[in-house]
KOLKERO-84801 format. One line per 10 residues: number of its first residue (from 0); their letters; for each residue y, z, x of N, C-alpha, C. Coordinates in Angstrom, 2 decimals, padded with zeros to 5 digits. Layout:
residues N
NUM> A> Y/Z/X/Y/Z/X/Y/Z/X ~ ...;
END
This chain:
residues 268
0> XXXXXXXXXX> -018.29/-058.07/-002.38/-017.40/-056.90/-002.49/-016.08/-057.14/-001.77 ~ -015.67/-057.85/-001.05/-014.98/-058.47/-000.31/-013.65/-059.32/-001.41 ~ -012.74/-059.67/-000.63/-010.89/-060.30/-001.16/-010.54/-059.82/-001.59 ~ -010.41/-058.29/-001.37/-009.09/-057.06/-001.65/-008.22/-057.38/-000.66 ~ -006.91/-056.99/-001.09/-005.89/-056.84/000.12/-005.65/-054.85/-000.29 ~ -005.59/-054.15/000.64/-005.86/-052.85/000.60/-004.77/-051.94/001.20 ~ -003.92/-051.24/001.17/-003.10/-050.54/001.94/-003.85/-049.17/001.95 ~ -004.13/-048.54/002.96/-004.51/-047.37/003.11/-003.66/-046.29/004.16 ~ -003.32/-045.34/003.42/-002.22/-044.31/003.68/-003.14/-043.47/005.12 ~ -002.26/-042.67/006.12/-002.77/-041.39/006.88/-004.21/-041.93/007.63;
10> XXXXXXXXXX> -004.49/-043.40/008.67/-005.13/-044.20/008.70/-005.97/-043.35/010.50 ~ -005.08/-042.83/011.30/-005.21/-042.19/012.40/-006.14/-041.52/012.65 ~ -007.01/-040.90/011.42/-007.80/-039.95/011.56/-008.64/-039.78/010.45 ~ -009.76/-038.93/010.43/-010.57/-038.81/008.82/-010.60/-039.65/007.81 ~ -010.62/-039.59/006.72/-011.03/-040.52/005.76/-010.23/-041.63/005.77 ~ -009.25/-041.65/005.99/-008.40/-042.95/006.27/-009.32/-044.03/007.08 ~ -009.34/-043.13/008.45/-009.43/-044.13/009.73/-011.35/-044.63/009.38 ~ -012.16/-043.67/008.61/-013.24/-044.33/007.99/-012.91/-045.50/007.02 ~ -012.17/-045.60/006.10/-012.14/-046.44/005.41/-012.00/-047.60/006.07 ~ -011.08/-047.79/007.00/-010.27/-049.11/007.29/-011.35/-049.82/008.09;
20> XXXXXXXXXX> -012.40/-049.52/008.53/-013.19/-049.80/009.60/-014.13/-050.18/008.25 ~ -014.79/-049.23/007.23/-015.58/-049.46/006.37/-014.96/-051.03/005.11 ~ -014.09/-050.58/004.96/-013.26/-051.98/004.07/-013.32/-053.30/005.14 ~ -012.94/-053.20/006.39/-013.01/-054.54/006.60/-014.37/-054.98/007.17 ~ -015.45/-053.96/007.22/-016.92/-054.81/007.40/-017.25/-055.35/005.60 ~ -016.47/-054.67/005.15/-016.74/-055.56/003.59/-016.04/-056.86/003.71 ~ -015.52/-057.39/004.51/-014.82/-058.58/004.17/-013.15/-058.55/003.38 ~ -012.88/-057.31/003.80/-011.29/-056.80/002.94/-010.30/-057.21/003.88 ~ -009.16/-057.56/003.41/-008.15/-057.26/004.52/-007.42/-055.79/004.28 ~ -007.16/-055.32/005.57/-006.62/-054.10/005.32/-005.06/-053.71/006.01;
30> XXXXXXXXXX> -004.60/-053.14/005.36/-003.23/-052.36/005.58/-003.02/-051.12/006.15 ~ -003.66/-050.64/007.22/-003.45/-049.39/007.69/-002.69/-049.41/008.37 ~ -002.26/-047.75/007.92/-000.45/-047.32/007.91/-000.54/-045.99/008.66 ~ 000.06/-044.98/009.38/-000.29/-043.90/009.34/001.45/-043.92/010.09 ~ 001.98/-042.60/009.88/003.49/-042.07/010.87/002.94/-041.91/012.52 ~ 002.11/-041.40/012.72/001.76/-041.62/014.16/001.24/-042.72/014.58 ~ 002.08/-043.79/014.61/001.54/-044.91/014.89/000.96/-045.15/016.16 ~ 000.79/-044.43/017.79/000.35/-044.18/018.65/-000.79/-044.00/018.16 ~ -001.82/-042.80/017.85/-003.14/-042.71/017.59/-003.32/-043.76/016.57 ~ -002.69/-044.44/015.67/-003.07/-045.34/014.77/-003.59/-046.44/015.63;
40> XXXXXXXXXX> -003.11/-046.66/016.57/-003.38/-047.84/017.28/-004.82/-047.84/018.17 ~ -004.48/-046.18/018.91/-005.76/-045.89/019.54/-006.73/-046.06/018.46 ~ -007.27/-045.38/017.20/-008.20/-045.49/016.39/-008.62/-046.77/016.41 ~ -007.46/-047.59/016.35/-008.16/-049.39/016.04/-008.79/-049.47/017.19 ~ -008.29/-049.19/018.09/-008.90/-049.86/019.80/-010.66/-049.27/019.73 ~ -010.50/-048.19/019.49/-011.69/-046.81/019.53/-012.59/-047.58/018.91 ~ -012.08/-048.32/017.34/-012.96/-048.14/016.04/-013.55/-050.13/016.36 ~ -012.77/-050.93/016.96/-012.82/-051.98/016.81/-012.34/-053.00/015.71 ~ -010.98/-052.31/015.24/-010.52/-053.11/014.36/-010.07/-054.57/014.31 ~ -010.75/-055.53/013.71/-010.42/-056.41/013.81/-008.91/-057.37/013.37;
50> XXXXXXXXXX> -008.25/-057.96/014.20/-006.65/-058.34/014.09/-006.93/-059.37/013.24 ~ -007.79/-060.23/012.52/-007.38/-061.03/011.67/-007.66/-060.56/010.28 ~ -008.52/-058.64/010.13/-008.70/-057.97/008.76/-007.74/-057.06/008.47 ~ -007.04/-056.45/010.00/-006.79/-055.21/009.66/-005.26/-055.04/010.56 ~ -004.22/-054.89/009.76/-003.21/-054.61/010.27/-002.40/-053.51/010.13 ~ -001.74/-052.84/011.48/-001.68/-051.63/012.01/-000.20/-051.05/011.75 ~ 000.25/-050.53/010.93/001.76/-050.18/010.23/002.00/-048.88/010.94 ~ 003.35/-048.85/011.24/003.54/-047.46/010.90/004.53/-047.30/009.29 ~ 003.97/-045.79/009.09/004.46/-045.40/007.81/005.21/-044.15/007.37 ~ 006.04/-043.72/007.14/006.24/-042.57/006.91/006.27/-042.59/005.28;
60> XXXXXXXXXX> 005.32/-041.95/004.64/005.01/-041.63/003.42/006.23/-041.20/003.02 ~ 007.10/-040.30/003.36/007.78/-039.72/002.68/009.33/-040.23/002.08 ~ 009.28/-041.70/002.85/010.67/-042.10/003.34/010.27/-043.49/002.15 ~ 010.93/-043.48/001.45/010.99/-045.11/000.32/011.14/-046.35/001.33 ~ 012.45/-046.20/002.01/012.29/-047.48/002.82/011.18/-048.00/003.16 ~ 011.02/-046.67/003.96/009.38/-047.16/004.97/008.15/-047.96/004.29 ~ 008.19/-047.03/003.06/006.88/-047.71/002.18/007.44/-049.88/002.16 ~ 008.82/-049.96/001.85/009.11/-051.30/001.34/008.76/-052.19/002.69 ~ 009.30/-051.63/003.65/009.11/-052.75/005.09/007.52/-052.99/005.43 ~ 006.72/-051.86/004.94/005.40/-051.67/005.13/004.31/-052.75/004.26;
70> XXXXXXXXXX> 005.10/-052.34/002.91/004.45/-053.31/002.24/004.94/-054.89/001.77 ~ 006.22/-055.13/002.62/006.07/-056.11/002.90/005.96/-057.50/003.90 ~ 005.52/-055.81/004.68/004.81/-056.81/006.03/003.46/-057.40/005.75 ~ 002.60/-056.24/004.61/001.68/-056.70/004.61/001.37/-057.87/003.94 ~ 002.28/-057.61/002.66/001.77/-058.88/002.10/002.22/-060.32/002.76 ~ 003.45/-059.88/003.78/003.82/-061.50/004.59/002.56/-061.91/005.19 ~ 001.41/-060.96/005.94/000.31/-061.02/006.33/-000.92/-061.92/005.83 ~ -001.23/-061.01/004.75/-002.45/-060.88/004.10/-002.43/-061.21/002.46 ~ -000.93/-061.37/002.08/-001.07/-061.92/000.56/-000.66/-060.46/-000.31 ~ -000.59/-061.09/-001.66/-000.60/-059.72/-002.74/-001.25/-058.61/-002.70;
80> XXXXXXXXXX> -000.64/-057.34/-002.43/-001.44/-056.31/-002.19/-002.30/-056.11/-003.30 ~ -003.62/-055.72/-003.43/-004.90/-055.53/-004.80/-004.53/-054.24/-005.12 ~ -004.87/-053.60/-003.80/-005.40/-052.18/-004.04/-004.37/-051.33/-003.07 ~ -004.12/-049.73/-003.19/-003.49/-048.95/-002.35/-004.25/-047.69/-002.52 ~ -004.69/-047.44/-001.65/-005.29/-045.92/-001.48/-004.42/-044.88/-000.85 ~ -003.70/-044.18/-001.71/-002.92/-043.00/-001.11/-003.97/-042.09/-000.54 ~ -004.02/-041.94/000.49/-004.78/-040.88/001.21/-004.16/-039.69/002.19 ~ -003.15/-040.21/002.92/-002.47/-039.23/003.68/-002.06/-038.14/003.10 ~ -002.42/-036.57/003.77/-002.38/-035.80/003.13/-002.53/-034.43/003.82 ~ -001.68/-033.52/004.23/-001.84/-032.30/005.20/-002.14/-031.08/004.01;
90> XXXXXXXXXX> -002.60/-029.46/004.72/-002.64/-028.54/004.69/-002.54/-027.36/005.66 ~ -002.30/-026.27/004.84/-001.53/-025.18/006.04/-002.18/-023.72/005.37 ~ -003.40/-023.66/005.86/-003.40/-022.44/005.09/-002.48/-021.03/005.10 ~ -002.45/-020.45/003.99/-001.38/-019.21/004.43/-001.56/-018.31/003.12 ~ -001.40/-016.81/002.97/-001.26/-016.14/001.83/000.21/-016.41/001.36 ~ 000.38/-016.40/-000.02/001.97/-016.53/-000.54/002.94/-015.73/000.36 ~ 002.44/-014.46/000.67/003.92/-013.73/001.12/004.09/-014.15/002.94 ~ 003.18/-014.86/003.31/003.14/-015.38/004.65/003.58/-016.94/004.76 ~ 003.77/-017.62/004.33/003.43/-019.01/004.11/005.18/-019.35/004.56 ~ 005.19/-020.27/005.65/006.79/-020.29/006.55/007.45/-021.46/005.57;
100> XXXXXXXXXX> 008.57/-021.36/005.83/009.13/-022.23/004.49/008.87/-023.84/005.17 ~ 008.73/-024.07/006.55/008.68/-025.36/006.63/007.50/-026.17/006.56 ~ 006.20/-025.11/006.46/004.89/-025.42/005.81/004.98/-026.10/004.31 ~ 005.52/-025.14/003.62/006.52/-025.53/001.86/006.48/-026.83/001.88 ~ 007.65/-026.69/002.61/007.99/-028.22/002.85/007.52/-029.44/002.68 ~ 006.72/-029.24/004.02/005.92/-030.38/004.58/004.70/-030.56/003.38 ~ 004.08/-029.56/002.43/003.04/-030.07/002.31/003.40/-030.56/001.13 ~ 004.42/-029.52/000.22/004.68/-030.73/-000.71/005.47/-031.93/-000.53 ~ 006.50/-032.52/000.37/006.66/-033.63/000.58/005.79/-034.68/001.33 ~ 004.20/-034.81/001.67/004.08/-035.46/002.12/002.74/-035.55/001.15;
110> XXXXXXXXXX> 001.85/-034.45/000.37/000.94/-034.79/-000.49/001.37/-035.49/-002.01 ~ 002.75/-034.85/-002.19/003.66/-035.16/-003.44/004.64/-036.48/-003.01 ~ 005.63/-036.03/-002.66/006.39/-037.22/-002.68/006.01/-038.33/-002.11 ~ 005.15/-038.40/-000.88/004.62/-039.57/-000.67/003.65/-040.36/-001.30 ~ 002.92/-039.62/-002.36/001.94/-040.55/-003.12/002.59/-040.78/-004.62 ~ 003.78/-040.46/-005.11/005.03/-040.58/-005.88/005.78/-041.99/-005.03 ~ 006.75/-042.07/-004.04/006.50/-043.21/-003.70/005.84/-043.74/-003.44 ~ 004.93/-044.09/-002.80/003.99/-045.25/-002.61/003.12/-045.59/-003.70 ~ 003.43/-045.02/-004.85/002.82/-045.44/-006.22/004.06/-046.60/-006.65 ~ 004.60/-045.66/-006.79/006.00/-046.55/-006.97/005.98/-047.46/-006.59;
120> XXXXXXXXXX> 006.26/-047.75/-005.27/006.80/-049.18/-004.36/005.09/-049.94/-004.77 ~ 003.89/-049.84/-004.66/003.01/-050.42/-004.89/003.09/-051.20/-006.24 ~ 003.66/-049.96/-007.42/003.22/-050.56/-009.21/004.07/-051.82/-009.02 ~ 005.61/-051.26/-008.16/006.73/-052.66/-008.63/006.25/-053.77/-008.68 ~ 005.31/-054.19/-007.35/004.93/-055.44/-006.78/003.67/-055.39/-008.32 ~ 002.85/-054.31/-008.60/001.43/-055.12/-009.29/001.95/-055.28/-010.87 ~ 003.10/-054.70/-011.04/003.46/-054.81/-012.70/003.71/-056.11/-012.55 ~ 004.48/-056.99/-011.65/004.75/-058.21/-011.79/004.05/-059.20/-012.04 ~ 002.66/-058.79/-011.27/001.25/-059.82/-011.22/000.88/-059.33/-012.68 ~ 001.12/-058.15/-013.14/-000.21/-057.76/-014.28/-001.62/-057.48/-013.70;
130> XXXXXXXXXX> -001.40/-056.82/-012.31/-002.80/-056.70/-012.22/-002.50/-056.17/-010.92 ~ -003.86/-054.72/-010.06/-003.54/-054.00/-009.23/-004.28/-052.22/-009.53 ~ -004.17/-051.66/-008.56/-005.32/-050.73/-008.32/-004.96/-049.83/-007.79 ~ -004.34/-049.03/-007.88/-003.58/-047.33/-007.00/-004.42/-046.89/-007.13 ~ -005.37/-045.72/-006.10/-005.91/-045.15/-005.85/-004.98/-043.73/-004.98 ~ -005.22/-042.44/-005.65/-004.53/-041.20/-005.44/-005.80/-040.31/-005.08 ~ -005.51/-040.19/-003.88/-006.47/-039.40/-003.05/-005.99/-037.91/-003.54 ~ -006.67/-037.09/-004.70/-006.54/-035.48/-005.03/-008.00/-034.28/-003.97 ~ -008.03/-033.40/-004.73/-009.09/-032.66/-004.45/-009.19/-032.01/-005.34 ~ -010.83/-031.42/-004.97/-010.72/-030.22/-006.45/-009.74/-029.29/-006.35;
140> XXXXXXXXXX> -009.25/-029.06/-005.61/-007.88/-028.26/-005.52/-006.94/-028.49/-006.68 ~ -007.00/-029.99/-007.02/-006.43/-030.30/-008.25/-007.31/-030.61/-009.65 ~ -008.01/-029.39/-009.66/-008.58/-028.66/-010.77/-008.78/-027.13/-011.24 ~ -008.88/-026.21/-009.65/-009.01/-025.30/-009.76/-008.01/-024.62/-008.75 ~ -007.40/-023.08/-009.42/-006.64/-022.39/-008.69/-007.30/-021.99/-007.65 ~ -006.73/-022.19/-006.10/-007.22/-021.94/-004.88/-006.80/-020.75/-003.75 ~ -006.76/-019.32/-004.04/-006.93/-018.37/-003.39/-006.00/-018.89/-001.64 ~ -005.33/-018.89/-001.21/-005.41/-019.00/-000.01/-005.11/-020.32/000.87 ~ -004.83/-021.11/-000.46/-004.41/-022.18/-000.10/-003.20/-023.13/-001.62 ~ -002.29/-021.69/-001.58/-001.49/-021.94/-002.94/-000.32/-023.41/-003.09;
150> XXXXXXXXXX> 000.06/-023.24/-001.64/000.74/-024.43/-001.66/000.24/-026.22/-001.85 ~ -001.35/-025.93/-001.10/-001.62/-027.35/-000.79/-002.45/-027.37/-002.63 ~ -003.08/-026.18/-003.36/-003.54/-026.33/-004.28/-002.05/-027.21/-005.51 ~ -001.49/-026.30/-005.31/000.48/-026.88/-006.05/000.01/-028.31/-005.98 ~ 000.49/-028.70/-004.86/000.26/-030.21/-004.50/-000.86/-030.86/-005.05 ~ -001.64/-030.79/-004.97/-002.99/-031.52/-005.52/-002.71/-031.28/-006.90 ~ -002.45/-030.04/-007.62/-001.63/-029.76/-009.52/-001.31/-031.40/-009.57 ~ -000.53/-031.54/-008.87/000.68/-032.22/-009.18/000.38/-034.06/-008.96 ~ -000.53/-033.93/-007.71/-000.82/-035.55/-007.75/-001.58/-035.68/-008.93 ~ -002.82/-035.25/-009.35/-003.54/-035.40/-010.79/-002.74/-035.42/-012.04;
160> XXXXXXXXXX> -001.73/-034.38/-011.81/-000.55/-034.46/-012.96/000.03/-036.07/-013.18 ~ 000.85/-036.32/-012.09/001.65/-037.38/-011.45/000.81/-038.68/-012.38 ~ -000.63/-038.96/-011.37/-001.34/-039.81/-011.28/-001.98/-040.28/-012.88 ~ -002.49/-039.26/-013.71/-002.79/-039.45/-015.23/-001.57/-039.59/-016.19 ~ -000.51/-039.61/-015.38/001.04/-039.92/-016.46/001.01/-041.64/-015.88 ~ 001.00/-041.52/-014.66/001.39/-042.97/-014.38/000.04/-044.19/-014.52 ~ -001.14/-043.74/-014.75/-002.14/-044.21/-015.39/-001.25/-044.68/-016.49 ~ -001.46/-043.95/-017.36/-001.11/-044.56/-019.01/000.08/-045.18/-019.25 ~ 001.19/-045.11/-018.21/002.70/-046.39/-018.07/002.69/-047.38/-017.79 ~ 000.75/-047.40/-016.77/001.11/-048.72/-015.82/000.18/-049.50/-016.19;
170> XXXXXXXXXX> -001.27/-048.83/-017.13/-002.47/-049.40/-017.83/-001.67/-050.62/-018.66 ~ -000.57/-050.59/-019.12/000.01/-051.21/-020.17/-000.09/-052.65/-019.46 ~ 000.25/-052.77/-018.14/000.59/-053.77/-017.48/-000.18/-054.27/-016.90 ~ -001.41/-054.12/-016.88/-002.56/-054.31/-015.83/-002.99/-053.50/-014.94 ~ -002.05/-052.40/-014.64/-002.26/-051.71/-013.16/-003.08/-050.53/-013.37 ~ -004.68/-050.31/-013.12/-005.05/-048.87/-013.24/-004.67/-048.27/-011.92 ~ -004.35/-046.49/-012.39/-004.44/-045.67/-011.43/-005.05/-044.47/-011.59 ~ -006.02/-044.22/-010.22/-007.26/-043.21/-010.66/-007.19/-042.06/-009.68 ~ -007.14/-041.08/-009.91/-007.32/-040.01/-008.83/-008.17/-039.66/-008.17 ~ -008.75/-038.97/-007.59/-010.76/-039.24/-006.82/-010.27/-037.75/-005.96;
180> XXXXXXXXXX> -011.04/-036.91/-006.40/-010.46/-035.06/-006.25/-011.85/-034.85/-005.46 ~ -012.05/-035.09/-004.28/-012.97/-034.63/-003.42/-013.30/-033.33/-003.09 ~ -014.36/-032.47/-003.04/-014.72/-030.93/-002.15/-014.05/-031.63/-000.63 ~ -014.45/-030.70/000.26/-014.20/-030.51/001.44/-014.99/-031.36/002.28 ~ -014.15/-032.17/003.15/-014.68/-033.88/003.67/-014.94/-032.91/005.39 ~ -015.33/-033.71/005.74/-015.49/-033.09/007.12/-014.39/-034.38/008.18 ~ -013.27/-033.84/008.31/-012.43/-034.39/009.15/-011.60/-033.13/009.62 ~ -010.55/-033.59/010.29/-009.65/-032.83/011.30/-009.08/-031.52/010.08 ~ -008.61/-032.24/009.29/-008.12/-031.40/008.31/-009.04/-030.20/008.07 ~ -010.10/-030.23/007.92/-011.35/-029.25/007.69/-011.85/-028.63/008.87;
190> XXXXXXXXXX> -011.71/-028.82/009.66/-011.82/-028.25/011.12/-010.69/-027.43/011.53 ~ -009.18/-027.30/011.25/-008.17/-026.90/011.21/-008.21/-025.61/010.25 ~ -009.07/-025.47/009.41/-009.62/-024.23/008.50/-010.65/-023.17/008.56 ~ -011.37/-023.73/009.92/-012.45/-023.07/010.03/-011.95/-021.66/010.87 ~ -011.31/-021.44/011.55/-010.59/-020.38/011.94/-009.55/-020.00/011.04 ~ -009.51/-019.78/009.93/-008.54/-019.13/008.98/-009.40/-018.51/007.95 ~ -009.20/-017.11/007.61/-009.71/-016.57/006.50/-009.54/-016.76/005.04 ~ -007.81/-017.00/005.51/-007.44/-017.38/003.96/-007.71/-019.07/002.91 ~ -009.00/-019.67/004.36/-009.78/-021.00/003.40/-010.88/-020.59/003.59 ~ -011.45/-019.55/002.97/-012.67/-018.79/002.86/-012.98/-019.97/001.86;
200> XXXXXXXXXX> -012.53/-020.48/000.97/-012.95/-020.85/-000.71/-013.43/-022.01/-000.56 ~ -012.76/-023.04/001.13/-012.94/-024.52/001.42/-014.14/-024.32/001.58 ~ -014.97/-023.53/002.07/-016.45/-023.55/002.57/-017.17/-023.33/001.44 ~ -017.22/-022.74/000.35/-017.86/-022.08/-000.49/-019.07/-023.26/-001.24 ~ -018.34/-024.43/-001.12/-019.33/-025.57/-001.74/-020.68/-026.13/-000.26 ~ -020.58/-025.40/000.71/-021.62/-025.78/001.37/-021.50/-026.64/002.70 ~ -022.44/-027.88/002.61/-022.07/-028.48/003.54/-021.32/-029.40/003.00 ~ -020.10/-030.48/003.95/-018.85/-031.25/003.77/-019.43/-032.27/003.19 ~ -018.35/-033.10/002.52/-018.82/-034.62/002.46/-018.71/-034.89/003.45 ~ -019.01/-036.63/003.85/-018.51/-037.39/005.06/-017.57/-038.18/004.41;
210> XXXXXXXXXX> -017.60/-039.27/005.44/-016.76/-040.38/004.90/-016.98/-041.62/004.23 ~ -018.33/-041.41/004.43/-019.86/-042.62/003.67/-019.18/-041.91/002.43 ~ -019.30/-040.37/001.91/-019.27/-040.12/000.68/-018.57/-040.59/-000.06 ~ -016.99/-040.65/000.31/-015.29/-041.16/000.28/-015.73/-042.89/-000.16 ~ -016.29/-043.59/000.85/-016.27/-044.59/000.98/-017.24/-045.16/-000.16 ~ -018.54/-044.43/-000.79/-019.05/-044.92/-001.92/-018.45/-044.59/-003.06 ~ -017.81/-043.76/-003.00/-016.82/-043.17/-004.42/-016.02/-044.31/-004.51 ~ -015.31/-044.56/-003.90/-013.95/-045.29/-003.63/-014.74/-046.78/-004.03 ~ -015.58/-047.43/-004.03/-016.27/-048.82/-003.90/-016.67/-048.81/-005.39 ~ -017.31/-047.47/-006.41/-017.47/-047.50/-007.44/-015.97/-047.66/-008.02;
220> XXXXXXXXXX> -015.34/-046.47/-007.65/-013.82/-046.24/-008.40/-013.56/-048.05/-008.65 ~ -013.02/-048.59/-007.60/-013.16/-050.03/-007.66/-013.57/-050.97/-008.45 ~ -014.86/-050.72/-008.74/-014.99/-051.47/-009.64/-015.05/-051.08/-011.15 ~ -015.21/-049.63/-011.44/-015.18/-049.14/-012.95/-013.78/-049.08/-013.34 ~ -012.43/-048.53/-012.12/-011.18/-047.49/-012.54/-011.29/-047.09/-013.30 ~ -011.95/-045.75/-012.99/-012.11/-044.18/-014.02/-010.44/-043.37/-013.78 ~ -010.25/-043.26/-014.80/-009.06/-042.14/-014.77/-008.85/-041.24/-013.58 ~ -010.25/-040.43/-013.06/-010.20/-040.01/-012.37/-011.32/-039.66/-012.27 ~ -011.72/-039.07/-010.77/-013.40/-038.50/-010.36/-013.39/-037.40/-009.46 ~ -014.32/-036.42/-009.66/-014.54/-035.41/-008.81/-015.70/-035.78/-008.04;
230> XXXXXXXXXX> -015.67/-035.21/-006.79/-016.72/-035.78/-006.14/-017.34/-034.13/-005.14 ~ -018.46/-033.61/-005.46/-019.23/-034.11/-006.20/-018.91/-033.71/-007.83 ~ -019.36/-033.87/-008.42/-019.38/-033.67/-009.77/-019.60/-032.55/-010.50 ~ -020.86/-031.97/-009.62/-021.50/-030.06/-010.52/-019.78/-029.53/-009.69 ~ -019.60/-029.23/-008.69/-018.80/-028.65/-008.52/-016.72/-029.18/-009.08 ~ -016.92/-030.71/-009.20/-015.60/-030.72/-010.12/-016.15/-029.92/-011.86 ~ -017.09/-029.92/-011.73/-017.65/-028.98/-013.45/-017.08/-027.71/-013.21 ~ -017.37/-027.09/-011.95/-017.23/-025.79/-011.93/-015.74/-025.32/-011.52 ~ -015.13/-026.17/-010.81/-013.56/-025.88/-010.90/-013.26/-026.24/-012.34 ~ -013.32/-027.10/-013.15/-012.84/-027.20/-014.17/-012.59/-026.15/-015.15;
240> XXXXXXXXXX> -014.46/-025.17/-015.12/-014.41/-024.57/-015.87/-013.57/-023.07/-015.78 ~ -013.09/-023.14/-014.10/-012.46/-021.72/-013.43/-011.06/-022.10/-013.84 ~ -010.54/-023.62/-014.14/-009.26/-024.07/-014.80/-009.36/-023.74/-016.39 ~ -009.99/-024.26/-016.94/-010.16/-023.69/-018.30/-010.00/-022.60/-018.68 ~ -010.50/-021.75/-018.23/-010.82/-020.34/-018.58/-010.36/-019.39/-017.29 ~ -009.27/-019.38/-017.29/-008.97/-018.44/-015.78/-010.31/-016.88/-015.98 ~ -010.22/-016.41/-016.91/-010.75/-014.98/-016.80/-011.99/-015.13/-016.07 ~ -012.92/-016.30/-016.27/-014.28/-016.60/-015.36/-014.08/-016.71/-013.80 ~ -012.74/-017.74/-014.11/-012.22/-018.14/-012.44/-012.06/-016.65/-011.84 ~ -011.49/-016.12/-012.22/-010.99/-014.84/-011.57/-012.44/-013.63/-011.05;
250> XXXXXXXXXX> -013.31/-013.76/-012.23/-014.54/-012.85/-012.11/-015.26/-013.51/-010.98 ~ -015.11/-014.74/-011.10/-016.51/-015.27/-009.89/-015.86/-015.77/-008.49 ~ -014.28/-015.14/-008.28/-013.41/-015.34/-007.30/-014.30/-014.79/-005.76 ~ -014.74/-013.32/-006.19/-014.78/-013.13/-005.31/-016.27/-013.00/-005.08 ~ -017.27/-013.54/-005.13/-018.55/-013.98/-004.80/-018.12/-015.59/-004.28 ~ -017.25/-016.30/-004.52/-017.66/-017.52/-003.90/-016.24/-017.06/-002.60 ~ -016.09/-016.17/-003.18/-015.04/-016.31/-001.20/-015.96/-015.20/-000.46 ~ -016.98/-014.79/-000.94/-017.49/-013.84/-000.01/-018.66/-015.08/000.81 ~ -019.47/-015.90/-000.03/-019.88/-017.22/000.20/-019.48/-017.99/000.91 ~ -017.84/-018.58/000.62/-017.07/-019.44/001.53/-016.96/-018.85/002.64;
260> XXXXXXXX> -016.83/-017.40/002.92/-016.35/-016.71/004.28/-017.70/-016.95/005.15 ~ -018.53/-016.71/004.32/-020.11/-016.91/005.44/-019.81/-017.76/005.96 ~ -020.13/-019.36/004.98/-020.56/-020.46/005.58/-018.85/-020.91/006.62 ~ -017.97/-020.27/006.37/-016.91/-020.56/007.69/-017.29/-019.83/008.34 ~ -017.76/-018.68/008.88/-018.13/-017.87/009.92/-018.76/-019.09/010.99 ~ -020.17/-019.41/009.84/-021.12/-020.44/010.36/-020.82/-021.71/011.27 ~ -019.76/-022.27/010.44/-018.92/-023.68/011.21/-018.42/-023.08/012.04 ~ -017.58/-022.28/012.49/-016.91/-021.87/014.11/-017.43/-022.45/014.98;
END
């Protein structure tokens, strides 16, 4: 399973900082990147990253430059990048008429425009080879309208949007790109919700994935490149079908936020 070269986005914490530890006991070399490059570093120290698999970037997703110096440190490193896992990715819960404009902001420039560039700066380098692997970290958020979390739901619209256009531009050339729309992972990000009412809906699917979960998705994705995957699956069914058919979405709104509100009560 091993001789990927891997860039992995938002590396400091949660599913990131699982991966990079999980990819290089596979024998991968890895590219972890994160803008706080301080805790990026602590994580390696913490996690035991090894300096001849895994090298420690800083990144600012949002900034084009950044992505170019980034990725081509790595490959001065470690060779042709294979694979890129956009993962970095914030949320802010808030109701529409509450929601501060620099929340706006931030979440669509750093879930959107940063996995817009770093698709970008990644395809340039794999169109050349004819060959290469973007991986776009979504959520079911980017299937179903999300109550309470309108902005970061926007964002997730939009990477699945993004990500199945630039699939079919870049398939031409060798390069698949797949989206992988996870429920609710249990990292910082999800802990940051458990005191907010208005992510009643994040809880509603139960208990979290981990990062084992992330990390076996991501190892299949790998080797099939599916267009895209919900993880788990009954429940990407059931956002789908609340996308399809808003009038259902809307009727069974409020039994699964009366649901989601429990099981957040519960996590506190």
């Amino acid at each position: 399973m091993g001789g990927r070269v891997i860039v992995v986005t938002g590396c400091a914490s949660g599913i990131g900082r699982h991966l990079v530890s999980a990819f290089m006991r596979r024998g991968d070399a890895v590219i972890a990147s994160d803008v706080a490059f301080a805790k990026l570093e602590e994580a390696g120290r913490e996690d035991g990253w090894e300096s001849g698999r895994v090298l420690a970037i800083e990144l600012d997703v949002v900034e084009p430059a950044s992505w170019e110096v980034a990725l081509d440190r790595g490959e001065a490193r470690f060779g042709p990048i294979t694979h890129l896992v956009n993962n970095a990715g914030v949320l802010m819960p808030d109701w529409v008429v509450n929601v501060a404009d620099a929340d706006v902001h931030r979440q669509l420039d750093i879930n959107v425009k940063g996995v817009v560039f770093g698709t970008r700066a990644a395809a340039r380098r794999m169109v050349e080879r004819r060959q290469g692997h973007i991986i776009n970290i979504g959520s079911l958020a980017s299937l179903s309208p999300v109550p309470g979390l309108s902005i970061y739901a926007a964002s997730k619209f939009a990477v699945r949007g993004f990500s199945l256009s630039a699939a079919l531009e870049l398939g031409e050339h060798g390069v698949a790109v797949t989206v992988v729309m996870p429920d609710a992972v249990a990292t910082p990000m999800l802990d940051l919700q458990k005191g907010r009412t208005e992510a009643a809906l994040t809880f509603s699917g139960g208990k979290a994935l981990s990062g084992v979960d992330i990390e076996r998705a991501l190892l299949s994705v790998f080797e099939k490149r599916p267009l895209e995957v919900a993880i788990p699956e009954s429940r990407g069914i059931l956002a789908r079908v609340a996308n399809l058919m808003p009038g259902v979405g809307r009727a069974i709104a409020p039994l699964m936020r009366r649901l989601g509100e429990s099981n957040r009560k519960k996590a506190r």
